[in-house]
C-alpha positions as CSV (number, residue, x, y, z in Angstrom):
1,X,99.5,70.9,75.2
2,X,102.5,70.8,73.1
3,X,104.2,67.0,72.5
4,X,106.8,66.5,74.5
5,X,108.3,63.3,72.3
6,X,108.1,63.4,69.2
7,X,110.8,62.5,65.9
8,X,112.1,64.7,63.1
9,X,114.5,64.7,60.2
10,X,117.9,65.6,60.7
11,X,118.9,68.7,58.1
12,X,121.6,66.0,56.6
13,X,118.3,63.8,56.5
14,X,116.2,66.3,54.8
15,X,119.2,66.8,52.4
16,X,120.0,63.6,51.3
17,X,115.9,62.5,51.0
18,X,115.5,65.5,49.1
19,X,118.4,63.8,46.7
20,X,116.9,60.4,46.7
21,X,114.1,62.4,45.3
22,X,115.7,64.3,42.9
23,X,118.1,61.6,41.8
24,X,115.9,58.8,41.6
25,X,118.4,56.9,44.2
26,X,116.8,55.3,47.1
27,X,117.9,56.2,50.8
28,X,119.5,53.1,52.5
29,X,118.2,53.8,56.0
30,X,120.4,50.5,57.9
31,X,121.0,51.4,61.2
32,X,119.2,52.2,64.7
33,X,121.2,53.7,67.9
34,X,119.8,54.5,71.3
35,X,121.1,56.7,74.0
36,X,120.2,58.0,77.4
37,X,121.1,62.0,76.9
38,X,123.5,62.4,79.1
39,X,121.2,61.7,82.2
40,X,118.4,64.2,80.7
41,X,115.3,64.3,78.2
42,X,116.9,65.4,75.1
43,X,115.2,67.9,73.0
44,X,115.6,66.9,69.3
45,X,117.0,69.1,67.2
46,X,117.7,69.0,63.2
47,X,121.3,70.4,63.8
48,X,122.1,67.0,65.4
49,X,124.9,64.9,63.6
50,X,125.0,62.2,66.6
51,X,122.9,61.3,69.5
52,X,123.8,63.6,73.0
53,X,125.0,60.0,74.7
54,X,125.1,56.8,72.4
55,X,124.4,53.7,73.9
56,X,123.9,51.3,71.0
57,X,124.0,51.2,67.4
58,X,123.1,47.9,65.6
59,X,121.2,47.1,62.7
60,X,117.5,47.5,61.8
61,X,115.5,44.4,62.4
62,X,112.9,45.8,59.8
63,X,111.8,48.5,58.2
64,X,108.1,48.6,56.4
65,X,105.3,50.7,55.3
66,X,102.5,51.1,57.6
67,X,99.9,48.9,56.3
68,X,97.8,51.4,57.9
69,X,99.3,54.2,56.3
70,X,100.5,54.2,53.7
71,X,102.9,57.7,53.9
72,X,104.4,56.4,57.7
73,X,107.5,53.9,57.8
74,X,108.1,52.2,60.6
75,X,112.3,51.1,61.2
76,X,112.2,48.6,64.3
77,X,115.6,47.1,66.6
78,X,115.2,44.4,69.0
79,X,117.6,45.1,71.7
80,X,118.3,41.4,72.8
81,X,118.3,40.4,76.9
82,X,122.0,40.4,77.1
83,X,122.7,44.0,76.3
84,X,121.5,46.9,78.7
85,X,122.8,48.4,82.0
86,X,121.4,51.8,80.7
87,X,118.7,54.2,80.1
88,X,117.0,54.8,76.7
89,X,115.8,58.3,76.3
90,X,116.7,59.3,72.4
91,X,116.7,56.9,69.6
92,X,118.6,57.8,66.0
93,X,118.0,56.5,62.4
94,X,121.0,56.2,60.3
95,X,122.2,55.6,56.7
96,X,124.8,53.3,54.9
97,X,127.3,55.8,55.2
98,X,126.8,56.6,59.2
99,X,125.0,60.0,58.8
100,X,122.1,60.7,61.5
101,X,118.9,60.6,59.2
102,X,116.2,60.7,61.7
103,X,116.1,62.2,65.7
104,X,113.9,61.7,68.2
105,X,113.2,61.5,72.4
106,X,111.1,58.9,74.0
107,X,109.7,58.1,77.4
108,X,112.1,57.0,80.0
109,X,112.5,53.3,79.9
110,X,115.7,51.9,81.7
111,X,117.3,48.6,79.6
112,X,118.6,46.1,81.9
113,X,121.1,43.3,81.3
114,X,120.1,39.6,82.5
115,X,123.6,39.7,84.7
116,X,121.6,42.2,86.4
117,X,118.9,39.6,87.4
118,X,116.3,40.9,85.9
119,X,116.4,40.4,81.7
120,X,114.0,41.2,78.9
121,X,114.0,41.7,75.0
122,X,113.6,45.3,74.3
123,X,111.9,47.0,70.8
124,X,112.5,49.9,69.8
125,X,110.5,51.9,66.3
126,X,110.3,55.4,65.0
127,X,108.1,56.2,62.9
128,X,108.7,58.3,59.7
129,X,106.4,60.3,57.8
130,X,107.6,61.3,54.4
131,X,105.5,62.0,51.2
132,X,107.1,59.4,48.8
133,X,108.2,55.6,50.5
134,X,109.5,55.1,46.9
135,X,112.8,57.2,48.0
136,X,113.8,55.1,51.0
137,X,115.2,51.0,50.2
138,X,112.7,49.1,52.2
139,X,115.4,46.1,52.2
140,X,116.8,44.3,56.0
141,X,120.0,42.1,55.8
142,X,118.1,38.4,57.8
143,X,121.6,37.6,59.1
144,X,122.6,40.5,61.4
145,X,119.3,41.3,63.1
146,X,117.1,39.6,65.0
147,X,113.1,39.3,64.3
148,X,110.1,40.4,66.1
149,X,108.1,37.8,67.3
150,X,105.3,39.5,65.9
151,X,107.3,39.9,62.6
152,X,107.7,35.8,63.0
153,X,104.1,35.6,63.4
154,X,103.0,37.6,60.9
155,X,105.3,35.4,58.5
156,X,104.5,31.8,59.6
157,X,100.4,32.8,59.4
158,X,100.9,33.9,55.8
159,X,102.5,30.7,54.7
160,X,100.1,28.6,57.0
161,X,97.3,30.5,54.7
162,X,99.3,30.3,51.6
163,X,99.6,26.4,52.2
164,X,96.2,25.4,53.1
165,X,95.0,27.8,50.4
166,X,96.5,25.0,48.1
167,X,96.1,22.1,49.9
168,X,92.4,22.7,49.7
169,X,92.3,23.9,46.1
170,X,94.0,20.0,45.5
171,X,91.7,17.5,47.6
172,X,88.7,19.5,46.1
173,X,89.6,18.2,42.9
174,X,87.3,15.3,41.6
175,X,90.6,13.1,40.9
176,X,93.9,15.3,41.2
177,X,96.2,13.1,39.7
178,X,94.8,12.3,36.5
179,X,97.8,12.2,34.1
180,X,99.4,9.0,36.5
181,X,98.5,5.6,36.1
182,X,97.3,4.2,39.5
183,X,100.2,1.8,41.1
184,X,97.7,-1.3,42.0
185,X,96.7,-2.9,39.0
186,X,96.1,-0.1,36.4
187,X,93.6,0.0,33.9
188,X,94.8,0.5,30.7
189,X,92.9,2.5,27.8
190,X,94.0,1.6,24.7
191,X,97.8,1.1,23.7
192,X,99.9,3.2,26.3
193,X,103.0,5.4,24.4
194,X,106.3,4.9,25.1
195,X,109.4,7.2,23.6
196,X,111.1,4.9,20.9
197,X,114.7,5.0,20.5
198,X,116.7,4.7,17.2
199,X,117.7,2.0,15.6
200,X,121.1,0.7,17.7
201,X,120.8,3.1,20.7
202,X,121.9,1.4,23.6
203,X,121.1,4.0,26.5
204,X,119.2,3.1,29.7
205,X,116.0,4.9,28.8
206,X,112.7,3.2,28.8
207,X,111.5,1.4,25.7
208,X,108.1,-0.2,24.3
209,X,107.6,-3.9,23.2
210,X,108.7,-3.8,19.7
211,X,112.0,-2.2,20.7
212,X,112.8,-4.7,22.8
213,X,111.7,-7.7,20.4
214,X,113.8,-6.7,17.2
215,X,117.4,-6.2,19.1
216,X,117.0,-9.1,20.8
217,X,116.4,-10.7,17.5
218,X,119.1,-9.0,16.5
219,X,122.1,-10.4,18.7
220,X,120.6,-13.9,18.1
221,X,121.5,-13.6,14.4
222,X,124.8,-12.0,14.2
223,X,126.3,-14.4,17.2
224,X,127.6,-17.0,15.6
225,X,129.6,-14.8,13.8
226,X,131.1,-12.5,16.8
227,X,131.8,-15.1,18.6
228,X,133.9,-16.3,16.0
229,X,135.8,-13.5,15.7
230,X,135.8,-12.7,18.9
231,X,138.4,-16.4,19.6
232,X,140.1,-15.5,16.8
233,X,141.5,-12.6,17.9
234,X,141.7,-13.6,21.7
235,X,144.1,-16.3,20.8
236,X,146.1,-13.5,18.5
237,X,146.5,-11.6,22.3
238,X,147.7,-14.8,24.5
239,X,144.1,-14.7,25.3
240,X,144.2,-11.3,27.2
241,X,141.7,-10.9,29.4
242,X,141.4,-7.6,28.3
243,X,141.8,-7.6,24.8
244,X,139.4,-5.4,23.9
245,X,140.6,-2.2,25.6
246,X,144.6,-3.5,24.5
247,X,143.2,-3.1,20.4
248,X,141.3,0.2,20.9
249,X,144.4,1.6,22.8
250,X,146.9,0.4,20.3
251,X,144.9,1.1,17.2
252,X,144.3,4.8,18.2
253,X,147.8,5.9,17.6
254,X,148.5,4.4,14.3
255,X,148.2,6.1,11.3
256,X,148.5,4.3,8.0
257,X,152.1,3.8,7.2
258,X,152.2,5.0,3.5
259,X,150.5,8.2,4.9
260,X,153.5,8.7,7.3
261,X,155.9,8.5,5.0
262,X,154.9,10.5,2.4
263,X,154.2,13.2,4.5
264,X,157.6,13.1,5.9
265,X,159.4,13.0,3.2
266,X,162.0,15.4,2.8
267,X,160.8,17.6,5.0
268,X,163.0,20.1,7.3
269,X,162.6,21.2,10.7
270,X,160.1,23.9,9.5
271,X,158.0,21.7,7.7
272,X,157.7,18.8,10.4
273,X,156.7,21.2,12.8
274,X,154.0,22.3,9.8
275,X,152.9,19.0,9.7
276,X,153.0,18.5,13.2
277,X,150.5,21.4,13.6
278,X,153.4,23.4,15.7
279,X,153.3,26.4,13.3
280,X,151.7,28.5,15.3
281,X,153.1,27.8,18.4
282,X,156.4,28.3,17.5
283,X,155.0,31.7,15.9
284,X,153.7,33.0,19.0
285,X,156.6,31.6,21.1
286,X,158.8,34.6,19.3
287,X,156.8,37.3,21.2
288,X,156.5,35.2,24.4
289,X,158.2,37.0,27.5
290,X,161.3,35.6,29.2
291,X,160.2,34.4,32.8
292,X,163.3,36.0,34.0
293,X,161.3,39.3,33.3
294,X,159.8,41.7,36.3
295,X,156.5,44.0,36.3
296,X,157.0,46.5,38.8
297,X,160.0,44.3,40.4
298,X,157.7,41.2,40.9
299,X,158.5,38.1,38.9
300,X,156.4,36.4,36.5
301,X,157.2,32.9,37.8
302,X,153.3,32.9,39.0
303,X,150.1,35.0,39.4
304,X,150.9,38.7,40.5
305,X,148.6,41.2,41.7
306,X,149.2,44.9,40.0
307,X,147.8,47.7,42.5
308,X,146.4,51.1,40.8
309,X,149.8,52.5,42.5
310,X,152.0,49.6,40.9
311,X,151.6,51.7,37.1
312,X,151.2,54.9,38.4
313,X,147.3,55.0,38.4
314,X,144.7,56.0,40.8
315,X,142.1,53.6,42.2
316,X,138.7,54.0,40.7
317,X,137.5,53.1,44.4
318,X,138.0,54.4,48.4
319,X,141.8,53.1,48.8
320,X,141.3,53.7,52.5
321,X,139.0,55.1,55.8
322,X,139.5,58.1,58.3
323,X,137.6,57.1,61.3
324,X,137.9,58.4,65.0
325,X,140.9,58.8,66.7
326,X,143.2,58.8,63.6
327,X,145.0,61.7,61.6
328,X,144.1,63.3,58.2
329,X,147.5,63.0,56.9
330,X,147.4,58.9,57.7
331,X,145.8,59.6,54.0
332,X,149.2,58.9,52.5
333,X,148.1,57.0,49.4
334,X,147.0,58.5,46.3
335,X,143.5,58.6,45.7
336,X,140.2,58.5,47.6
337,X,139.8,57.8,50.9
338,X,136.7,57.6,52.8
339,X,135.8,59.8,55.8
340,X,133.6,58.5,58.8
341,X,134.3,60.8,61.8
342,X,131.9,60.7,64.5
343,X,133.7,62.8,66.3
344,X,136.0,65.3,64.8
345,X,138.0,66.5,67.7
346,X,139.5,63.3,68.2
347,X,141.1,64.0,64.8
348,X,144.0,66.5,65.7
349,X,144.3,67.9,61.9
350,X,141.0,68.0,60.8
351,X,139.5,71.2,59.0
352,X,138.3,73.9,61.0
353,X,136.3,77.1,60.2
354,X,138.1,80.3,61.3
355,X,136.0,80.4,64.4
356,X,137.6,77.2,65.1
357,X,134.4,75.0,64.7
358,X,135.0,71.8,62.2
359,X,133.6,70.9,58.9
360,X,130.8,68.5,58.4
361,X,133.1,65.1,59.5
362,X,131.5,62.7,57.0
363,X,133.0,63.2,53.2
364,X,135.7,62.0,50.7
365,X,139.4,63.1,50.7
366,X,141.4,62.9,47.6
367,X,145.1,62.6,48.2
368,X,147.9,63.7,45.4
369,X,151.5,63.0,45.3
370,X,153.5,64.7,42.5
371,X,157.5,64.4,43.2
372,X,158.5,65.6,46.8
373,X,154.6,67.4,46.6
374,X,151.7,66.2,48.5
375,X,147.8,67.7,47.9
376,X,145.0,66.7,50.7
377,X,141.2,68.1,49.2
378,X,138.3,67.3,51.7
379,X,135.1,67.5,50.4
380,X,132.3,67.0,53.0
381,X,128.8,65.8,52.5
382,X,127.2,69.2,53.0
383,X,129.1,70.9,50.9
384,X,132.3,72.5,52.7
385,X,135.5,72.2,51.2
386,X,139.1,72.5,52.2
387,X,142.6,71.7,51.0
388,X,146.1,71.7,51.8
389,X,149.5,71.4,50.4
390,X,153.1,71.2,51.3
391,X,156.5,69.4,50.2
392,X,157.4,66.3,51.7
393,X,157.0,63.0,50.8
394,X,154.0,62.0,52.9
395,X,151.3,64.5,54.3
396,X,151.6,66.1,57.5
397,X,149.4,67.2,60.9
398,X,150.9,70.4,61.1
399,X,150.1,71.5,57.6
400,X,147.0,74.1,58.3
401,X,143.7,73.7,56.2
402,X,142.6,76.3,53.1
403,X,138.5,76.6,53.7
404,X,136.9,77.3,50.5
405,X,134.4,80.0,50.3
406,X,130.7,78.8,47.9
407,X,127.6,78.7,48.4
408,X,127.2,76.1,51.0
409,X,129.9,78.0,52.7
410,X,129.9,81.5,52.6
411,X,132.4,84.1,54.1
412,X,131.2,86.3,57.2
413,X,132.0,90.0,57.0
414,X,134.3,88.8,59.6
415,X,136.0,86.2,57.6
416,X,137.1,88.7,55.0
417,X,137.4,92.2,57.0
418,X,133.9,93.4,55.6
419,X,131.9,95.9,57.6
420,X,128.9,93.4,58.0
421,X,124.8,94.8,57.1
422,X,123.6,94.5,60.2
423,X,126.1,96.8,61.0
424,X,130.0,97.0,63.0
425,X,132.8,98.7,64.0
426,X,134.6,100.5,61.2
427,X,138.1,101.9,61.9
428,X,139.4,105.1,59.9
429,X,137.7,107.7,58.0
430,X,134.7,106.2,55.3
431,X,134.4,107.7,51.8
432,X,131.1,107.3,49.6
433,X,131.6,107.7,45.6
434,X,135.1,109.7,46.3
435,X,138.4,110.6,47.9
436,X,138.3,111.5,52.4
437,X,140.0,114.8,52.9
438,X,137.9,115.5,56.1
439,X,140.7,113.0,57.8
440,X,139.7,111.3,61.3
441,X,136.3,109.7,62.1
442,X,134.3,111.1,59.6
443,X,132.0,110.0,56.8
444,X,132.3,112.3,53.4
445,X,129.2,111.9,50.6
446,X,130.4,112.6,47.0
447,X,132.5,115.4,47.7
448,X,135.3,114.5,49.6
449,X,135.7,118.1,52.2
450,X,131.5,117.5,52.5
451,X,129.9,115.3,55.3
452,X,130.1,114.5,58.7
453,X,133.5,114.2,61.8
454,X,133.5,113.5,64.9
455,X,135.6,115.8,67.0
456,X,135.4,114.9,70.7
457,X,133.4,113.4,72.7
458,X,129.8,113.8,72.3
459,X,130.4,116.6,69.5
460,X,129.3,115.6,65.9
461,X,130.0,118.6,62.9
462,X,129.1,118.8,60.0
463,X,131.2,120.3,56.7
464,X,130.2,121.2,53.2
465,X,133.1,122.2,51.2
466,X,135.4,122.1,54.1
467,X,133.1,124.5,56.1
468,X,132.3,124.0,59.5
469,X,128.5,124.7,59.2
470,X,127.0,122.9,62.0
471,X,127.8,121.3,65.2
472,X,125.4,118.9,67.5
473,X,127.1,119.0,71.4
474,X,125.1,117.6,73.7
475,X,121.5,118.7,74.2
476,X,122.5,121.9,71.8
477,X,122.8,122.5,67.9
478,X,125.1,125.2,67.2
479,X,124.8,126.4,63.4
480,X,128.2,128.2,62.1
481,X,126.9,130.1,59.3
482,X,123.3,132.0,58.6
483,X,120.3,129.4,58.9
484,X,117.3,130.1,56.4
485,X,113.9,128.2,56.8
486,X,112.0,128.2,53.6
487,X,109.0,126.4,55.8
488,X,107.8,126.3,59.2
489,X,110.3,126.7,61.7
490,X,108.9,124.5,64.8
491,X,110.1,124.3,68.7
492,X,109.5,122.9,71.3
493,X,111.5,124.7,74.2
494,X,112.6,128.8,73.6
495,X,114.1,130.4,70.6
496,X,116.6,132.6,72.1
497,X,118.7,135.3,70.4
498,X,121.6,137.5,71.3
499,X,123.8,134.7,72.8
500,X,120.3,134.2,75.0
501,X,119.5,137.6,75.9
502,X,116.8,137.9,73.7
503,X,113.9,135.1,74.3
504,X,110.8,133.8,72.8
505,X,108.7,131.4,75.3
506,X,106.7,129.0,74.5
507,X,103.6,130.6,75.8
508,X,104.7,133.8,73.0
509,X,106.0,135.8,75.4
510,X,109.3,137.9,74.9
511,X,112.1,138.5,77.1
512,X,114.6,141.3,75.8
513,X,116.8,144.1,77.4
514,X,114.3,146.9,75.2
515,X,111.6,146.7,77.4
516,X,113.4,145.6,80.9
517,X,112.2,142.3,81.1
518,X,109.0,139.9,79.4
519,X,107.0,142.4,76.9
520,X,104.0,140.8,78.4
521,X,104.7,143.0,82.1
522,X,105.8,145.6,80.0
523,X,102.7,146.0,78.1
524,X,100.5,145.3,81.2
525,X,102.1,148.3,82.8
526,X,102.6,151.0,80.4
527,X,99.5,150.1,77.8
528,X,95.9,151.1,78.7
529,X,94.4,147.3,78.6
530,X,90.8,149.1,79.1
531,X,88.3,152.4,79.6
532,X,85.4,153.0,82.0
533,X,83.5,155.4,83.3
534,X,83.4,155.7,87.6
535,X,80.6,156.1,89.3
536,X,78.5,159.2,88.2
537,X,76.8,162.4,89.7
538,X,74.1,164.7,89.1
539,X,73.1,168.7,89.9
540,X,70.5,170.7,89.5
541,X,71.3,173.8,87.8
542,X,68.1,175.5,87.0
543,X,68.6,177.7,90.3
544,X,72.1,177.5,90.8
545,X,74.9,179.0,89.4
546,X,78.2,177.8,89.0
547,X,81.1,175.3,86.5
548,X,80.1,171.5,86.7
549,X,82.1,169.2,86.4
550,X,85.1,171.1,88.3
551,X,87.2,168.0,88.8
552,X,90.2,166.8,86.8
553,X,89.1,163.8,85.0
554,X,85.5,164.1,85.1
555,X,83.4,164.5,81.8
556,X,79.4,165.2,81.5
557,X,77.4,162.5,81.0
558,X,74.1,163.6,80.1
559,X,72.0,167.2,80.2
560,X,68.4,167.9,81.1
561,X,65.8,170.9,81.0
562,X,62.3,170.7,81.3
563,X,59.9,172.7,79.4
564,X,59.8,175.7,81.4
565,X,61.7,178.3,81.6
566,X,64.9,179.2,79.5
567,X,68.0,177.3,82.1
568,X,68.7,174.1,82.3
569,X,67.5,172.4,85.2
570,X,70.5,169.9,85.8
571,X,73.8,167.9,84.4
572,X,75.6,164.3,85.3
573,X,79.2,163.8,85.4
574,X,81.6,160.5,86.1
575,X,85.5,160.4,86.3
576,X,86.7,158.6,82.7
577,X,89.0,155.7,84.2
578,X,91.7,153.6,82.3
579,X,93.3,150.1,83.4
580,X,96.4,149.2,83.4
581,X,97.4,145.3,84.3
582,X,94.4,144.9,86.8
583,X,94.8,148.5,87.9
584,X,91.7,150.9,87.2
585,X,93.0,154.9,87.4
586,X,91.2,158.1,86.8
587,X,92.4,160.3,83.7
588,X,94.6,163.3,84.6
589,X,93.5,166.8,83.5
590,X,90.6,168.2,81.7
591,X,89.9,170.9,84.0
592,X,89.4,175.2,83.6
């Protein structure tokens, strides 16, 4: 039995995993939608660019290798009890950029919503097979999805295991903490080491016993003599309570007044400012720029932001989106602009084939303004291109699109007014390797009086030289000059001559006026088919006399005389008989 659900890569999903793999650049597979298919089991199909009836499109709540397999990935959504009211009978893998990766149907199963009275968390997986993992990014943004409770599980047992892995590994050691004194009452081992500061540092680190004793000693020894000082100069400063902080400040902006003046002396503006240290300020205030000045007609009173556009540039990045519902020509901005249509008639100017059927909707459109001239150039993700161009200021919808013809788009025999291989209607006379003088519906080889016309309905002749040599009407071939056969002439019905009053049969026979009719009744009747002789008689003659035989016809068959005597003794005669047809008759004549 063949599956009846089953998954499969899109062709744009084929195409852009067979990039990843050529380019080294790992698929971003990001989002899952579900849809009911319009009311029906969808059949997937790799054609597909969107689901038959999308429900729901949200991110992926993970995507992982199979630990089982190692070749399978498994992309997972948890539909949460809130959302539903519908029927999920297709699911859909996408990509960062919106393109349909990944197809497939699925058993019935109808979603419903907890409003409805009856709630539940739904999850949804596909399962991909693909022969390298290494060319898909195996990476879920934690704070847009929701996660499995198995996913949960899995995660809080491997730190459980992780943690008592360690816990264990630490109370099985004889004593874990054996680089920390014990805080009851430690027991010392010989002299414990302390970091020892310099001489005179004064930060709050920890210090050993000798530190300690020699500053203390220290500040013992030399107060008598700060303190000294210390009234001296408090009575200089009213006794400021402060006095300290008043010195430093005030001392920090003298400078020795012998210095100063020297310095100073006879100095001009341009050599105070030297001195100063304002050389090079002043130097590089000559190229400063006047705030009056504008970039672009915005001020430079404060921060300004220069767009691409602002200088005449063109943005390295996507300056802007086509989505549904909006217009190609919106594109007014120089630059690329991103294109995400899910569904392209709901764009009214967006390029169409010549059979009216769009390009690929998914792509980048590069937008051009020179003077009153505006460029559009669409180039879709599977290859199609278009363009279009007109004056104006700003694109337009009625503007119609240029398709370009390559290899991802080639031209029908339609599309360029070619007579197609698999063959067509061709109007006018055809001409191979020359010139058509036959005119009409005809076909001329080389030459161009030599080949085939048509010349009414069911009437086909053929030409060489501008002769009319042959001619096929209906169930008859009529041949307009002498007809040699250097091999084996063959038929199947009757080979007539004479406009038909001459006839060969199939069976051989002839039919002609010569001998009234078919030669075969001719030659019945007027050619002897056969001889006989009739029945025969006998006489004795030995005592008789007389002429034997004495009828016209008749011939002697046989003579006989015995030994006696010097006559005969008797003779046999029969009539000689000839047939004609089936007809026996007795020869004429013969008789004295």
């Amino acid at each position: 039995m063949s599956a009846k659900f089953y998954t499969l890569l899109t062709e744009i999903g084929a195409a852009k995993l067979a990039s990843a793999a050529a380019l080294g650049v790992p698929l971003k597979i990001t989002h899952m939608a579900v849809g009911d298919g319009g009311g029906v089991l969808p059949t997937p199909s790799a054609q597909q660019t969107a689901l038959v009836a999308e429900k729901r499109r949200a991110a992926l709540n993970m995507l992982y290798i199979d630990p089982q397999n190692s070749s399978q990935i498994i992309a997972e959504q948890v539909i949460p009890e809130t959302e539903g009211g519908w029927w999920i009978r297709e699911v859909g893998l996408f990509d960062e950029t919106g393109a349909l990766i990944a197809v497939g149907n699925c058993p019935e199963s109808y979603k419903p919503q907890l409003t409805e009275g009856s709630g539940r968390t739904q999850t949804v997986r596909m399962v991909l097979i693909t022969s390298s993992t290494d060319n898909i990014t195996l990476k879920i943004d934690p704070a847009v999805v929701l996660a499995t409770r198995k996913y949960v599980d899995d995660k809080a047992l491997e730190l459980k295991v992780y943690v008592d892995d360690l816990m264990a590994k630490h109370l099985a050691a004889p004593d874990p903490h054996s680089q920390y004194a014990q805080k009851d009452s430690p027991t010392l081992t010989g002299i414990p080491k302390v970091p020892t500061p310099a001489a005179g540092n004064s930060t709050k680190q920890i210090a050993n016993t000798e530190f300690v004793a020699s500053s203390i000693a220290a500040i013992v020894d030399s107060a008598p003599a700060a303190l000294d000082t210390l009234n001296e100069l408090a009575a200089a400063l009213g006794n400021d309570p402060n006095f300290a902080t008043t010195m430093i400040n005030a001392l920090a902006g003298k400078q020795p007044l012998d210095n100063t003046l020297t310095n100073l002396s006879g100095k001009d503006i341009a050599g105070l400012l030297t001195y100063l240290g304002l050389g090079e300020t002043i130097n590089l205030a000559k190229n400063a720029v006047p705030a009056t000045r504008r970039v672009n007609s915005k001020p430079l009173t404060g921060d300004i932001t220069l767009w691409a556009s602002d200088v005449g540039a063109i943005s390295a990045g996507a300056v802007g989106e086509i989505t549904d519902n909006g217009t190609m020509a919106s594109a007014n901005t120089p630059g690329w602009w991103r294109v995400s249509v899910s569904k392209p008639d709901s764009v009214a100017d967006f390029p169409t084939y010549p059979d009216g059927s769009k390009l690929y909707s998914y792509g980048y459109l590069f937008v051009e303004k020179i003077g009153e001239v505006w460029f559009q150039h669409y180039y879709a993700h599977m290859g199609a291109n278009a363009k279009r161009q007109d004056w104006g200021t700003v694109p337009n919808t009625s503007r119609p699109w240029i398709v370009d013809y390559n290899t991802a788009n080639k031209p029908t025999a339609n599309d360029v007014q070619a007579l197609p291989i698999a063959g067509g209607r061709l109007n006018g006379p055809l001409s191979i390797g020359t010139d058509n003088a036959l005119g009409g519906n005809s076909i001329v080889l080389g030459d161009n009086d030599t080949g085939f016309k048509q010349n009414g309905d069911g009437v086909l002749d053929v030409y060489s030289n501008y002769t009319h040599v042959l001619r096929f009407i209906g169930n008859l071939v009529e041949s307009m000059v002498s007809l040699k056969v250097n091999g084996n002439a063959v038929a199947t019905g009757e080979v007539q001559a004479g406009n038909g009053t001459s006839r060969m049969a199939g069976n051989g026979d002839i039919f002609g006026n010569v001998w009234n009719g078919w030669l075969s009744t001719h030659l019945n009747n007027n050619l002897v088919a056969d001889i006989q002789l009739g029945a025969g008689t006998s006489v004795a003659t030995w005592n008789n006399a007389g002429s034997w035989p004495n009828t016209p016809g008749y011939v002697v068959t046989s003579v006989w005389k015995d030994n006696q005597g010097e006559n005969i003794d008797g003779i046999a005669y029969a009539p000689l008989q000839k047939r004609l047809g089936i007809q026996w008759y007795t020869v004429q004549g013969g008789t004295a």
